[in-house]
N, C-alpha and C positions, 0 to 999 in steps of 0.2 A: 387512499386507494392504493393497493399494494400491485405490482406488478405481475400481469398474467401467470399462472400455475405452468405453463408447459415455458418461460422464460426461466425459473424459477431452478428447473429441473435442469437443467440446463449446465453443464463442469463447464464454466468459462474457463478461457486464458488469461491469465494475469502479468505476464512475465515479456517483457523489453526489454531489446540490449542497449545497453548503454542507461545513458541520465534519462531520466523524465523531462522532456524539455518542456519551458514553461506555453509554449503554444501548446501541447497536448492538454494541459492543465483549464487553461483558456476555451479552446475548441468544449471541456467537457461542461463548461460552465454556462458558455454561451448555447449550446444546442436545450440547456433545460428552459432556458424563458420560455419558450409554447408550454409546458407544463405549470398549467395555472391552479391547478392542483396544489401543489407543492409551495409551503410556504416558510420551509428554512432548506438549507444547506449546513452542512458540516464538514471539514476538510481537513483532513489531517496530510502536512508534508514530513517526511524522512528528508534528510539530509546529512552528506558524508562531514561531520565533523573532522577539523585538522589535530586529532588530538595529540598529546607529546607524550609519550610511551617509553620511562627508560634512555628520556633524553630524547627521541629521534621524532620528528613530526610524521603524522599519518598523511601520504600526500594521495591514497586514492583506496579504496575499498574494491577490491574485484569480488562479483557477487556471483557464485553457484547454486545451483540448486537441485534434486530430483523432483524437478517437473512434473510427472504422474502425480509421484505422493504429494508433492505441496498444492496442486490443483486441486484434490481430493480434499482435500484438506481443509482447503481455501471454501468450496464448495460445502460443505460442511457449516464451517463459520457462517457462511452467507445464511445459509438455510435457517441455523439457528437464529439470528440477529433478525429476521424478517420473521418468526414466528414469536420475538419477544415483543420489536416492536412494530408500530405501525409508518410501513419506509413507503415511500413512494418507487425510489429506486437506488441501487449501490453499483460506485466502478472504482475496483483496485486495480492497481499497476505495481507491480516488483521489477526491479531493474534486475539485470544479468549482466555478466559481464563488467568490466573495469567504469569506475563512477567516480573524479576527481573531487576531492574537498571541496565542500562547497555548493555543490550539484545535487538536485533532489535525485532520490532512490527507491523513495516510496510512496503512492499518493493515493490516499484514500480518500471517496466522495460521498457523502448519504445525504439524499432527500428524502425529506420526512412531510405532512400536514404540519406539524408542528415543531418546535424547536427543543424542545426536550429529549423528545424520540431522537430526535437527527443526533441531540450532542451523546446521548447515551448510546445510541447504536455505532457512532463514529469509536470511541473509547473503546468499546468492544469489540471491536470489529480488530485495530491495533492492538491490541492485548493479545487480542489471538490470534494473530499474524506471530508475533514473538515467541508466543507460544508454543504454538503447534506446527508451524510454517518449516521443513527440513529445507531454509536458505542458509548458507554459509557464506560467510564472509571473509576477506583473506586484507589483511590490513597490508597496504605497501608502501612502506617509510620513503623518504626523501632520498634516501642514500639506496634506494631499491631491495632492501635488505624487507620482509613478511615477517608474519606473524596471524594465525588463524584469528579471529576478533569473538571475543564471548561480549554476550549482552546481560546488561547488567540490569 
């Protein structure tokens, strides 16, 4: 069973400052048990990697973005992913603003009837967050010295 048409329509907000902390992650997991419906989950977490760039460690990823466009966006993706498969229901979250190594940054949810649906819709759903998503990221070394971050 797929979630009501006029929800559907709907440009959610996706975007928090700061880390995803792991009680928001929690809270989204625990509010689906009354949905008996629903019989997988799929969860993809982002996470600011300490990478070493050049010698210098990444100690924190500040995240930007143009919020209209990337809501639209985002909204978009949604729409598509719930007309390929059959979800029960999806919730992403994008951080904004400064996210230290270590700390999740991005956290995507999909329930599905079945488990297929959820692992295939999760996959896609990140793919086109990467994709099509106008979030920037600004990598900021130990020694506080940037670097814009491309994904790879």
């Amino acid at each position: 069973m797929s979630e009501p048409a006029a929800d559907k329509r709907k440009v959610k907000s996706i975007f928090v400052e700061g880390p995803i902390l792991p009680e928001r992650i929690a809270a989204s997991i625990a509010a689906h048990q009354s949905r008996t419906g629903i019989g997988a989950h799929d969860i993809f977490l982002g996470q600011v990697r300490a990478d070493v760039v050049d010698g210098r460690s990444v100690a924190a990823i500040e995240y930007s973005a143009y919020v209209p466009m990337a809501e639209e966006a985002m909204h978009r993706i949604r729409e598509e992913t719930f007309a390929l498969w059959d979800l029960s229901c999806m919730h992403v979250y994008h951080s904004l603003g400064r996210v230290e190594a270590g700390a999740i940054c991005l956290f995507v949810f999909v329930s599905a009837p079945h488990r297929q649906a959820a692992f295939d819709a999760c996959r896609h759903v990140v793919e086109g967050i990467k994709a099509h998503l106008p979030v920037f990221g600004r990598e900021v070394f130990e020694d506080q010295g940037h670097q814009w971050k491309t994904n790879r």
